[in-house]
C-alpha positions in Angstrom: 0.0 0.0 0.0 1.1 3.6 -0.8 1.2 6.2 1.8 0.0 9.9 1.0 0.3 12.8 2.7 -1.7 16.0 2.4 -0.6 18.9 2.8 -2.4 22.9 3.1 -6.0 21.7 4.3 -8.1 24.1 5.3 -9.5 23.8 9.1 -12.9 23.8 8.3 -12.6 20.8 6.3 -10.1 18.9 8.8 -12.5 19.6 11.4 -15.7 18.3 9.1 -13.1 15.2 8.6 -13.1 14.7 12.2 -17.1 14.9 12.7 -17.6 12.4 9.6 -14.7 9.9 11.4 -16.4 10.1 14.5 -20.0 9.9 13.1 -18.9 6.9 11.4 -16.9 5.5 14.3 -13.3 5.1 12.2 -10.5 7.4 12.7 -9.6 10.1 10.2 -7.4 7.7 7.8 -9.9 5.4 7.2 -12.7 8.4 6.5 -10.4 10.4 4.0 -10.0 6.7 2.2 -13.6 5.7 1.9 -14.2 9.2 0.5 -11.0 8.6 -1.7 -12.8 5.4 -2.6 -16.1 6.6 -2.9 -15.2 9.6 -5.5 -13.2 7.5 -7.5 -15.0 4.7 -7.9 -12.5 1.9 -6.5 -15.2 0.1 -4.5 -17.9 0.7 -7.4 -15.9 -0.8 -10.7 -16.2 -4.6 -8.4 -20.1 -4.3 -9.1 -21.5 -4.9 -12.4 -23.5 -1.8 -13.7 -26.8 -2.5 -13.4 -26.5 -3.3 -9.7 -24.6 0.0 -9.2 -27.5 2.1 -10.6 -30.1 -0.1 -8.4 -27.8 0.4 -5.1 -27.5 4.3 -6.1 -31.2 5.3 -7.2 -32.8 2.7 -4.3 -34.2 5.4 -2.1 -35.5 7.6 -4.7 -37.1 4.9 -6.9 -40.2 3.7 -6.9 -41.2 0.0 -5.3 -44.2 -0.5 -7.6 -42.3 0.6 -11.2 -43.3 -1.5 -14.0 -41.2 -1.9 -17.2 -42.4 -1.1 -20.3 -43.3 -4.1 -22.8 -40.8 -4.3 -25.3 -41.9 -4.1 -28.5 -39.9 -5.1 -31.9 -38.0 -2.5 -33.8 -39.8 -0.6 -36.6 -38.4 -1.9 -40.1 -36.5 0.5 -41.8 -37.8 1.9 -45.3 -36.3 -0.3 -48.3 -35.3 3.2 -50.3 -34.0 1.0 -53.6 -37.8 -0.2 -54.0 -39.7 2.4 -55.9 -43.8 2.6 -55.9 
């Protein structure tokens, strides 16, 4: 594992880094990671896509959604015949 240190951060967001940590129960480290993680995807790419889109619209999607029937594709116009 690389180590990585960060340097010039303002107070305000060291303290809000603190209250997450704590909020969260894991120390500062671990909360900078999962937001490292979170933002750049890491944890998302081991989920296939469709599964990521269900985990991140579950609470604003509805329970009772039904899909749409497919239907089959229109043909497409045959412009060589002539009428």
């Amino acid at each position: 594992m690389a180590a990585l240190t960060i340097r010039n951060v303002d107070d305000a967001i060291k303290q809000s880094l603190r209250i997450r940590a704590a909020q969260h129960g894991v120390s500062m480290e671990e909360e900078a990671r999962r937001i490292l993680r979170e933002a750049l995807g890491c944890a998302a790419r081991s989920q296939p896509l469709g599964q990521r889109l269900k985990q991140r619209f579950a609470e604003v999607a509805a329970t009772d959604f039904e899909l749409p029937a497919r239907q089959l594709p229109r043909r497409p116009p045959h412009w060589d015949e002539m009428p």
